[in-house]
Structure formats: C-alpha cells, structure tokens
C-alpha positions in Angstrom: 2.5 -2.8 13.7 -0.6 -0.8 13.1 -4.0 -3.1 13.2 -5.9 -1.3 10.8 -6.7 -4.2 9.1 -7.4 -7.8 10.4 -8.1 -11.0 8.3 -10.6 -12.6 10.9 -13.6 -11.0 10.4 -17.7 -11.9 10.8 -18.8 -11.6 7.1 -22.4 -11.8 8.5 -21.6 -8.4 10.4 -20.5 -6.8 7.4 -23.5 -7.2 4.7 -22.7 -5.4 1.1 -24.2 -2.5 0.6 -26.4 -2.8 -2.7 -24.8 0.1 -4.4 -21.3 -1.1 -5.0 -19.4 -4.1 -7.1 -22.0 -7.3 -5.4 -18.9 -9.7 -6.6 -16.9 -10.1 -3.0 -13.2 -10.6 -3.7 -10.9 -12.1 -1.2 -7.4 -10.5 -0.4 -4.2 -12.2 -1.0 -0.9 -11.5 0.4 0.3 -9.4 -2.7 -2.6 -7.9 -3.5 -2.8 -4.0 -4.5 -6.5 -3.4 -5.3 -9.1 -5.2 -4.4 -13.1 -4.0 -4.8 -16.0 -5.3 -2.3 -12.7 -7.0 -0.4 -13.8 -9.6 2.0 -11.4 -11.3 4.8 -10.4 -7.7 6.2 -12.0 -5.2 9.0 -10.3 -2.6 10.4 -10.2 -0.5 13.8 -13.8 1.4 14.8 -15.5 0.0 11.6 -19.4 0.1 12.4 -21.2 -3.2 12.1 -22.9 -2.1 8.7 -19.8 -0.5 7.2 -18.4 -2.6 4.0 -15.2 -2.0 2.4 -15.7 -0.8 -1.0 -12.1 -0.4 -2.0 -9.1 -1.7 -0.7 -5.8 0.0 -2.3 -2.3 -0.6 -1.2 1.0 1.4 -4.2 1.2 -1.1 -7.1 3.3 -4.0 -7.1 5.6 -2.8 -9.6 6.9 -0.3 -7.2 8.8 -2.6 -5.5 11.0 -3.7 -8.2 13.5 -1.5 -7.8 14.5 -2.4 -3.9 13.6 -6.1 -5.2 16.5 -5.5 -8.1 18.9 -4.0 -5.2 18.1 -6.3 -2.7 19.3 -9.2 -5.6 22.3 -7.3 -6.1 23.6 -7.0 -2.3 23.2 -10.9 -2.0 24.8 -11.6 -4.6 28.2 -9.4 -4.1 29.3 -10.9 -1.7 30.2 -14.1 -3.3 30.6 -12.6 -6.6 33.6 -10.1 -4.9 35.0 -13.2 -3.2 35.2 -15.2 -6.6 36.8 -12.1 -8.4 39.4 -11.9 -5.8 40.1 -15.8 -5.4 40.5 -15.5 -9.1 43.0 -12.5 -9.3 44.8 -14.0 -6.4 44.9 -10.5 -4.9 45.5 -10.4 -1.4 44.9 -6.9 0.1 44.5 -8.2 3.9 44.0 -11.0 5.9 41.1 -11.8 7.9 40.7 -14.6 9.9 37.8 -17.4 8.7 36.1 -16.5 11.9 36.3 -12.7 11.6 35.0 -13.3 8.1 31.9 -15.3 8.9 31.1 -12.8 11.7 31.1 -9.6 9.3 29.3 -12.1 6.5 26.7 -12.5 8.7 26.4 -9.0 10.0 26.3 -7.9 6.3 23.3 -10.9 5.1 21.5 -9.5 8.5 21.7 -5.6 6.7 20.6 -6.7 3.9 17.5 -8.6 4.8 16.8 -5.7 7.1 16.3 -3.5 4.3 14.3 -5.7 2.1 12.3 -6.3 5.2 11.8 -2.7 6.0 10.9 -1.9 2.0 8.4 -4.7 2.1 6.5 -3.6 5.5 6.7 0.0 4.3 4.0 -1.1 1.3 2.5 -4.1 2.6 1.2 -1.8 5.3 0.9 1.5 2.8 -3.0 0.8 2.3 -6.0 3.1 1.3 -9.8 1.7 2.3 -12.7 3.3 1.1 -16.6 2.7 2.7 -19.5 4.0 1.9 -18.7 6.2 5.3 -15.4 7.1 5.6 -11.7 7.1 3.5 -8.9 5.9 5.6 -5.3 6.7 4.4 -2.8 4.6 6.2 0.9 5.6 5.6 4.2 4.0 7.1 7.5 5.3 7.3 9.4 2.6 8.6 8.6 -0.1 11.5 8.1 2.4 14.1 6.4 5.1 12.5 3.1 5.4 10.6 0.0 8.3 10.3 -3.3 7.2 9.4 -5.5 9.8 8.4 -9.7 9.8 8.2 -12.5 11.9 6.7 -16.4 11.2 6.0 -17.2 10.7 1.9 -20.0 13.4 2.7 -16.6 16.0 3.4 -15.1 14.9 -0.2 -14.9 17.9 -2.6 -13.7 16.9 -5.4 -11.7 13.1 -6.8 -9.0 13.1 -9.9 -6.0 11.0 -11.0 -3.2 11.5 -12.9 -0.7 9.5 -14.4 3.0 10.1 -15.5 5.3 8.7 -17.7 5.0 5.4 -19.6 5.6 2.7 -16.8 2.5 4.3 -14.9 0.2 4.0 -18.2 1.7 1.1 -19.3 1.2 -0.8 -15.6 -2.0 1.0 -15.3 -1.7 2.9 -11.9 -1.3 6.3 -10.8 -1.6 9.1 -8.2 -5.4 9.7 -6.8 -5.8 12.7 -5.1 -9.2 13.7 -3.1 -9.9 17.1 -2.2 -11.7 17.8 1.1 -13.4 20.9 3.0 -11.2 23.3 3.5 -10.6 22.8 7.4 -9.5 19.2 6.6 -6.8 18.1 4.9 -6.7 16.3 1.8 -5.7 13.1 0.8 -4.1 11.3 -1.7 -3.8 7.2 -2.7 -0.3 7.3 -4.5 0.4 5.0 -7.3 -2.8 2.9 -6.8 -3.8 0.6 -9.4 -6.6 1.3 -11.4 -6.8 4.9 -10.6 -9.4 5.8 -13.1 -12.0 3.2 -11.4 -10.7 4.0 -7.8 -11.5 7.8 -8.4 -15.1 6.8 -10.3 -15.8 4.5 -7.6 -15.1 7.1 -5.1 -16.8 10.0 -6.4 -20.1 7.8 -6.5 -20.0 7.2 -3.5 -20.3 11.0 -2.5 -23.3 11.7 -1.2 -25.8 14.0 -4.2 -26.4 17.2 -4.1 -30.0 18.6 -4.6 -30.5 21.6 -6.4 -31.6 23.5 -3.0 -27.9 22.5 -1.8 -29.2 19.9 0.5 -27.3 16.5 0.1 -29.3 13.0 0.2 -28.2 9.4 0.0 
C-alpha cells in the first residue's frame, strides 16, 4: 500500500508553524479531518514542514457499502431459514459441498468490505504550509497521488449538494491551479468551508506590484 503517511514520526522534527491552528490533534483510526494533525509524516516531507490539514471523504460515505455488506452476511442464513421453513427442496448438495461454497461466498463478501474500507482509509488529502498532496486509490493495486506548491494555487471553493451533505456537513473542495498544472479537488471532505479558508490562507499574498511575499 502506498506510504504516504506513517504514524511514527519525530514531533521535535516537525515544529508548528506559528500561523496555523497551535492546538495539535492526534489522528485516530476513523478519523476524516483533522487540523495541525500530529502522529503522521509522509514521503519527502522537509524537516520543517507541518501538516496543517489532514482530510480523508467523510465517514458517512461509507454507509452505504456498510448497509450492503450487513445485508450479504446476513442472506445466507436468512435464505437457508426460509427454505428449511417452506420445506422446498430445489437440489441437493452435499454438507461438504455446502460449507465449501459458504465459505467461498463469506471470503467475497469480506473482500468487498475490505476493498471499500482501504479504498477511503487510504483516500486522504494533506495540506502544508508548502505543498497540497492528493492521494487517490482505486482499489488495492492501484492509486495516483498528485502534488502542487500552495504558491501555484489560484483560486479555493466548495460546494455542497443535497441535504445529507449540509446536514453532515461535508462537501466537494475544489482548488484551481496554474494553468500548466492540473487541478485538484478534496471530494466530500468534512468541514469544507474551513478546509477551503484554511487553505486559501495559506497562499502566499500578493503585493500590489504582483510580487508575492510570505
């Protein structure tokens, strides 16, 4: 699996830079958003670069293969109960034929959820003072993680649609880069009206000559 992040770390390589949140916040297992994270680096992160925001999709999103995963576990003995019940016979299968394909099915199943659960656990967005890092995974074997510099960030929105997204509070975050780079987008972080404030703060200002400074 990708090591973009890592949760042994040397906090005293890693001091907080004075201009973000000064609370530091350790990451747990299910966690979606976390500001001034500590207890994570990732790969080719410079010796004074803090992690301002650490995103991964909220944790809502995984209700629905949660709900299907339920479901498929639960059919099988559900079916066998309906058909013990009818006393309808269709075909025979022999008890050791049966546990074979059981298993095989229980093995599918966890597969799934296991693949669903990877797919978002490693799904993360990092923002530094530096750099944004986009992290996105497929499945097992396939991911993309894409980088710019905060000083090539053009312009930072969010949006959010429908009722579950405002109710839940998350949404879509997408940053718009130079126009040789392309852009990126945190999908369905949480908080996405701080994660795009926090963001665009970071930017380096622009001085009315067009020069940028610190």
């Amino acid at each position: 699996m990708p090591e973009i992040f890592n949760s042994k770390i040397n906090k005293e390589s890693i001091p907080v830079t004075p201009t973000v949140a000064k609370q530091s916040n350790p990451i747990g297992l299910f966690s979606a958003y976390s500001d001034n994270p500590t207890g994570i680096n990732f790969a080719n992160q410079e010796p004074n670069e803090n992690i301002v925001l650490f995103l991964r999709r909220h944790f809502i999103t995984n209700v629905g293969w949660i709900f299907f995963t339920v479901i498929f576990l639960l059919l099988p003995p559900i079916l066998t109960a309906l058909v013990s019940f009818s006393g309808a016979s269709f075909f025979t299968i022999t008890p050791q034929l049966m546990l074979v394909l059981t298993i095989f099915y229980y093995l599918l199943v966890f597969n799934y959820a296991f693949v669903k659960f990877i797919t978002w656990f490693y799904h993360v967005g990092i923002v530094t003072p530096k750099r944004l890092l986009d992290l996105d995974v497929d499945n097992i074997l396939h991911y993309h993680l894409a980088e710019t510099g905060i000083e090539d960030v053009v312009d930072v929105s969010y949006s959010q649609k429908g009722f579950f997204q405002s109710f839940f509070n998350y949404g879509d975050v997408p940053i718009q880069t130079e126009a040789i780079k392309a852009n990126f987008e945190f999908e369905k972080t949480p908080h996405p009206s701080e994660v795009a404030d926090i963001t665009t703060d970071l930017r380096p200002k622009q001085s009315k000559g067009g020069a940028t400074h610190a």
